[in-house]
C-alpha positions in Angstrom: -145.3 -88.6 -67.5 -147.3 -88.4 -70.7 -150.9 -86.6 -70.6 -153.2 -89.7 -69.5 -151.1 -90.6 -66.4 -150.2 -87.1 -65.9 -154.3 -86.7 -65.3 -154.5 -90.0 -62.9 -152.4 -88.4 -61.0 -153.6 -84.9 -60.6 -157.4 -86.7 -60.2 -156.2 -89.0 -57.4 -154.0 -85.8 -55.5 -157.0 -83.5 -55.4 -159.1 -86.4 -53.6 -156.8 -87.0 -51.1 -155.7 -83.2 -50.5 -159.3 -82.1 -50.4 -158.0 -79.8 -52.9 -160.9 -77.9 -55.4 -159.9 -76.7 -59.1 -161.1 -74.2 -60.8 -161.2 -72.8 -64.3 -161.1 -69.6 -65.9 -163.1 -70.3 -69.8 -159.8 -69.6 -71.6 -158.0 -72.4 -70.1 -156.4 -74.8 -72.1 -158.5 -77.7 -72.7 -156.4 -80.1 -70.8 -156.8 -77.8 -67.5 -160.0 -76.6 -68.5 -161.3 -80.6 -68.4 -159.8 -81.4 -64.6 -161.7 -78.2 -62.9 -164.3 -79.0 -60.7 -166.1 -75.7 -61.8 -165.5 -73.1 -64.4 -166.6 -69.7 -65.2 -165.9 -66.5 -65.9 -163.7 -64.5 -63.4 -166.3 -63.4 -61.2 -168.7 -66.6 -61.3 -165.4 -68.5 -60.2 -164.5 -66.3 -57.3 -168.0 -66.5 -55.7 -168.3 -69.9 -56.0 -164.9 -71.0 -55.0 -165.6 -68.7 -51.7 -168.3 -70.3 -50.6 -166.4 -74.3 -51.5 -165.7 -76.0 -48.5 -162.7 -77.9 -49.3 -159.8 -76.4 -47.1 -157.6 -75.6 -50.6 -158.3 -73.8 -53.8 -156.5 -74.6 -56.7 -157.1 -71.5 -59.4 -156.4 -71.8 -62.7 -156.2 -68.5 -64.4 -154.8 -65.2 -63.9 -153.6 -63.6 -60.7 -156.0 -60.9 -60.2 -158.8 -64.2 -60.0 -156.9 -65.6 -57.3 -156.8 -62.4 -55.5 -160.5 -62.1 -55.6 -161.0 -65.1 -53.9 -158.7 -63.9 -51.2 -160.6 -61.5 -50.5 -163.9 -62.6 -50.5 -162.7 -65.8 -48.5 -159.9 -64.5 -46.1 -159.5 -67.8 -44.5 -159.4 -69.9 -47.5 -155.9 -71.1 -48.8 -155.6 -70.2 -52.6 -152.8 -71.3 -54.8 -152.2 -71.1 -58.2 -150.5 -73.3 -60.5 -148.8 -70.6 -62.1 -149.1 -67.1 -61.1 -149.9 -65.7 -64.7 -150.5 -62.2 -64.3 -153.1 -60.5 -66.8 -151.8 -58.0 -68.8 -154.3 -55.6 -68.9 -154.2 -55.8 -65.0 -150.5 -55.2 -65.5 -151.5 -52.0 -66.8 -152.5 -50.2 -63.7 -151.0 -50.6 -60.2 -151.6 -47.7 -57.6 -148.9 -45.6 -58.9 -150.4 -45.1 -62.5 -153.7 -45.0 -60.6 -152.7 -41.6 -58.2 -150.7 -40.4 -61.6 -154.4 -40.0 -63.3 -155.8 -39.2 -60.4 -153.0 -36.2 -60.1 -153.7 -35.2 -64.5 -157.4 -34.7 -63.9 -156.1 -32.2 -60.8 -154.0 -30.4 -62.8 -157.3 -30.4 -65.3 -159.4 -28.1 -62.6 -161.1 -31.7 -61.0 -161.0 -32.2 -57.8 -159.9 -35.7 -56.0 -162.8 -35.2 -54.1 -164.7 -34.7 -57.5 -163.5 -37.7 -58.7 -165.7 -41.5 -58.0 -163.5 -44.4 -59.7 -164.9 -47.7 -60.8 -162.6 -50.3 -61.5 -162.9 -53.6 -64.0 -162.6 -56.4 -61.6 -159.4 -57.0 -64.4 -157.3 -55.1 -61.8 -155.2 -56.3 -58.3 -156.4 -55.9 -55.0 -154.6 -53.2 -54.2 -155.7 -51.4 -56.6 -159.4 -52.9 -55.6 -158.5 -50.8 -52.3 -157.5 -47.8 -53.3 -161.1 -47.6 -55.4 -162.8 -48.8 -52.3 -160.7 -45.9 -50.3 -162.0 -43.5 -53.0 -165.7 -44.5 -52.5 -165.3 -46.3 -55.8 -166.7 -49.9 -57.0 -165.8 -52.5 -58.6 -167.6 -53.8 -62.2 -167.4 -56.5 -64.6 -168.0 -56.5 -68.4 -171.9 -57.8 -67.4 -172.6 -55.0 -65.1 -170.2 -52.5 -65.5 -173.3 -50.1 -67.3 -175.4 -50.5 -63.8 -172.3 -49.6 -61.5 -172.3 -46.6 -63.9 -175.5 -45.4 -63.7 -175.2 -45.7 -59.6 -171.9 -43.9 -59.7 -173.2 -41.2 -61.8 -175.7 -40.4 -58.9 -172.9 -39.2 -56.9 -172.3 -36.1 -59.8 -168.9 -36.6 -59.4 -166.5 -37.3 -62.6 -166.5 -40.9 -63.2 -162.5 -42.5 -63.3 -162.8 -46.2 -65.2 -160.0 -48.0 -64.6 -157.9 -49.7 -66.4 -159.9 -50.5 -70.0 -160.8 -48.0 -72.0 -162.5 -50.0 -74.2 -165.3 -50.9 -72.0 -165.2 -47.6 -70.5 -165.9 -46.4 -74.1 -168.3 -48.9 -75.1 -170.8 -48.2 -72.0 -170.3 -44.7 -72.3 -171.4 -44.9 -75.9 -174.3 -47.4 -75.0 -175.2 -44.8 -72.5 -175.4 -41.6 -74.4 -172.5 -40.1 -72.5 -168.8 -38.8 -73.6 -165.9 -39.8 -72.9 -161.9 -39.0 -73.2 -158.6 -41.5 -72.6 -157.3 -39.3 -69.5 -153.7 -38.1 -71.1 -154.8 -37.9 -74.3 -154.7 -34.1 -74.7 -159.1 -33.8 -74.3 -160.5 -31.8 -71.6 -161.4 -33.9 -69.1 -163.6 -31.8 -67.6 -165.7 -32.0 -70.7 -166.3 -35.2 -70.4 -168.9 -37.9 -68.3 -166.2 -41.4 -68.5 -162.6 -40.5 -68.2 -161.1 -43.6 -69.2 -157.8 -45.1 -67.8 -155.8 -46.0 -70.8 -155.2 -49.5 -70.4 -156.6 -52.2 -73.1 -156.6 -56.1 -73.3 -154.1 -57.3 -76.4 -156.4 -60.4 -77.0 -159.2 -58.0 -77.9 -157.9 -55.8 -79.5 -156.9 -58.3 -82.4 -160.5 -57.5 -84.0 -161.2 -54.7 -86.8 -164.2 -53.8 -88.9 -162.0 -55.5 -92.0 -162.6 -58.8 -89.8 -166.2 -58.0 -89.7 -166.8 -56.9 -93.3 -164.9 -59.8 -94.4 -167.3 -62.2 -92.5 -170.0 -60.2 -93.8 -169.1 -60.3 -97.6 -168.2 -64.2 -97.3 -171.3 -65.6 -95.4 -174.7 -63.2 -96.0 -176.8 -63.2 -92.8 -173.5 -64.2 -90.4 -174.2 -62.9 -86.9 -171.0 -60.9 -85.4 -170.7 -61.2 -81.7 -168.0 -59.5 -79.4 -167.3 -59.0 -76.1 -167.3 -55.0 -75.1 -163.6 -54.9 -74.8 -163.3 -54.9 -78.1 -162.3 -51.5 -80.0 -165.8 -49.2 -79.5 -166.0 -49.3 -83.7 -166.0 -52.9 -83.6 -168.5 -53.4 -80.7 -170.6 -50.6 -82.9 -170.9 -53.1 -86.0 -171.3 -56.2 -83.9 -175.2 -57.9 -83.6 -174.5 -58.9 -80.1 -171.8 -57.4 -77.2 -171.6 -59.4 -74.5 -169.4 -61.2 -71.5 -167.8 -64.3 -71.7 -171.0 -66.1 -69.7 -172.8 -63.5 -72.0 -171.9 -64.8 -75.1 -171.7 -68.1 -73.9 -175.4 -68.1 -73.5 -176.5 -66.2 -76.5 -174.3 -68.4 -78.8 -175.8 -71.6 -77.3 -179.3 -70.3 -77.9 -178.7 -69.9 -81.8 -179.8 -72.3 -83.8 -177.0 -75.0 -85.3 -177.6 -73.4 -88.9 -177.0 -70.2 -88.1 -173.4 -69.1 -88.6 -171.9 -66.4 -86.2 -168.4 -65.1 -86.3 -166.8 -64.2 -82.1 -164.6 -62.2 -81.3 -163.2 -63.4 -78.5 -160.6 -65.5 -77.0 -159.8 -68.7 -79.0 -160.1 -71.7 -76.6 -163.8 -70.2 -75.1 -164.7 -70.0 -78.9 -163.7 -73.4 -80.4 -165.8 -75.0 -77.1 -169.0 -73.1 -78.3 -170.3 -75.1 -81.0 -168.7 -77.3 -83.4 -170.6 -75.7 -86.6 -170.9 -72.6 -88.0 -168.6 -71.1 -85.7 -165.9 -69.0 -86.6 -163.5 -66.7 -85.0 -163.5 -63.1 -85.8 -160.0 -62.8 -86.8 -157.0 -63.7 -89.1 -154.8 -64.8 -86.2 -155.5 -66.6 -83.6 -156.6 -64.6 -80.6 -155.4 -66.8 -77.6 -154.6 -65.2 -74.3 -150.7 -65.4 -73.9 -151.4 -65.7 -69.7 -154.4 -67.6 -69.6 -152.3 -70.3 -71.7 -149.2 -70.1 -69.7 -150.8 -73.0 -67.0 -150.1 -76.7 -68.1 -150.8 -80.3 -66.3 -147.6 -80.2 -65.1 -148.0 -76.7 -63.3 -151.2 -78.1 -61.8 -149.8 -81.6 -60.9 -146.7 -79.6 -59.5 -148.9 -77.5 -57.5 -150.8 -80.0 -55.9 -147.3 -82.1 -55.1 -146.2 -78.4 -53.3 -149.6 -78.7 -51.1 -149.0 -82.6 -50.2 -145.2 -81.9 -49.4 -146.3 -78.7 -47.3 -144.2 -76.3 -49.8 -147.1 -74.8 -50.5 -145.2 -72.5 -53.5 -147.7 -69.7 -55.3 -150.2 -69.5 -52.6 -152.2 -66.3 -52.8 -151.2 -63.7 -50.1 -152.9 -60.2 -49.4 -151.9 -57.6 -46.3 -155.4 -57.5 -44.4 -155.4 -53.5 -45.3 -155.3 -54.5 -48.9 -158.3 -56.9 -48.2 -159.9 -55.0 -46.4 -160.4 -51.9 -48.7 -160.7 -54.4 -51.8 -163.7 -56.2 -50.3 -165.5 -52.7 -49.8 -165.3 -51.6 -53.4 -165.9 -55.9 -54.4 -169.3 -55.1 -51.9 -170.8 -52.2 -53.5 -170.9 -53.9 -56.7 -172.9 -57.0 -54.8 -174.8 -54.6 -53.2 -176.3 -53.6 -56.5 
């Protein structure tokens, strides 16, 4: 089927499956087009919780799938093609209790110890934060979750991106060590996990100070898992919905170089936009879904296969949803 039927028929199989799609901002345009909302990873799991439409069709990563899961037990969540984010990848709840054991053998307690974990992470290892008094954040409010975590004067575990760990810390006044990285922990406020996102981390100052050199008054804008001494040169560290809406507010004549990824950038604005690297920073995962995966997907539903539906033990969901609801709680 070439694209244009391809999209009849996926338009036509979501109507008569009662089936809702949803986009993460770094889909593909093609997928990206057929969503019935879009968002960043947070803004799609809340509203796809509350859809009433008896199927979820998620097209992103699998952590985002998971969230939904556990914020909506009952709902049925597939995903055209469980892509797994590799940051998320990073950290399961083995590598979690390894840290958890170095900062022991470091003089800190466990009981010492409050993690917060980037909503970037799976559900179980949602649950072992929420078992560990923990919370979740996002790259919007991860610096609130740290000031309220901070109350507790215990030693504050970010799991798994350093980056952002690093960058609020900074923003924050505080320090802050890579646990494993041969620094005292205990002299330190963030003890970051050492995971990172490889789309992110495609940005340098030499990106910026090129920019700079070529186009006088360019603005630089990043999103905070960038490397800290790139967020520290930027004019603006934000989100994705964050950026979004500061790069929309700009007027068309002023230029602005992002770094971010490439197919939320190239949506932006069609002038005076440029991408803050020499490569192009697309998101391996995020790119992996096609039409076909989705048309496949929603064939699987109508045949009752039902192939890469979302699944979580209710202990898992359980724990997950307690560290998901201290973060709403603030």
């Amino acid at each position: 089927m070439n694209e244009i039927v391809l999209k009849d028929e996926i338009i036509k199989l979501k109507k008569a499956l009662h089936v809702s799609i949803v986009a993460h901002f770094y889909q593909k345009d093609e997928v990206f087009e057929l969503a019935d909302f879009v968002g960043d990873s947070l803004q799609l799991a809340q509203w796809a919780a509350k859809d009433e439409n008896p199927y979820l069709l998620f097209c992103g990563v699998g952590f985002m799938g998971q969230s939904v899961k556990i914020l909506a037990p009952n709902k049925r969540v597939f995903m055209p093609k469980i892509a797994c984010c590799a940051m998320a990848r990073m950290i399961d709840v083995g590598y979690f209790d390894q840290n958890i054991e170095i900062l022991k053998a470091a003089g800190i307690k466990e009981e010492d110890i409050l993690p917060v974990t980037y909503i970037n992470s799976s559900a179980e290892v949602k649950a072992r934060v929420g078992m560990m008094g923990g919370y979740v954040c996002t790259s919007s409010n991860a610096k609130k979750i740290i000031i309220e975590a901070r109350k507790s004067n215990k030693k504050i575990l970010f799991v798994p991106d350093r980056c952002l760990g690093q960058n609020i810390a900074i923003e924050m006044g505080l320090t802050s060590c890579v646990v494993g990285d041969g620094s005292d922990p205990k002299l330190s406020d963030i003890l970051c996990y050492n995971g990172f996102c490889s789309v992110h981390q495609l940005f340098d100052v030499e990106d910026i100070a090129f920019y700079r050199a070529k186009y006088p008054g360019i603005l630089i804008v990043t999103h905070p898992e960038c490397k800290p001494e790139v967020c520290a040169l930027s004019d603006f560290v934000g989100s994705t919905s964050q950026i979004i809406d500061f790069v929309q507010k700009l007027p068309k004549e002023q230029k602005v170089a992002i770094g971010t990824e490439y197919n939320m950038v190239k949506r932006l604005r069609n002038e005076n936009t440029y991408i803050l690297s020499s490569t192009k920073p697309e998101c391996p995962t995020m790119n992996e879904t096609s039409l076909q995966d989705v048309y496949n997907a929603l064939k699987s539903i109508q045949e009752e296969r039902f192939e890469n539906e979302i699944t979580i033990s209710e202990e898992t969901r359980k724990w997950a949803f307690v560290a998901l609801s201290r973060m709403f709680e603030l």
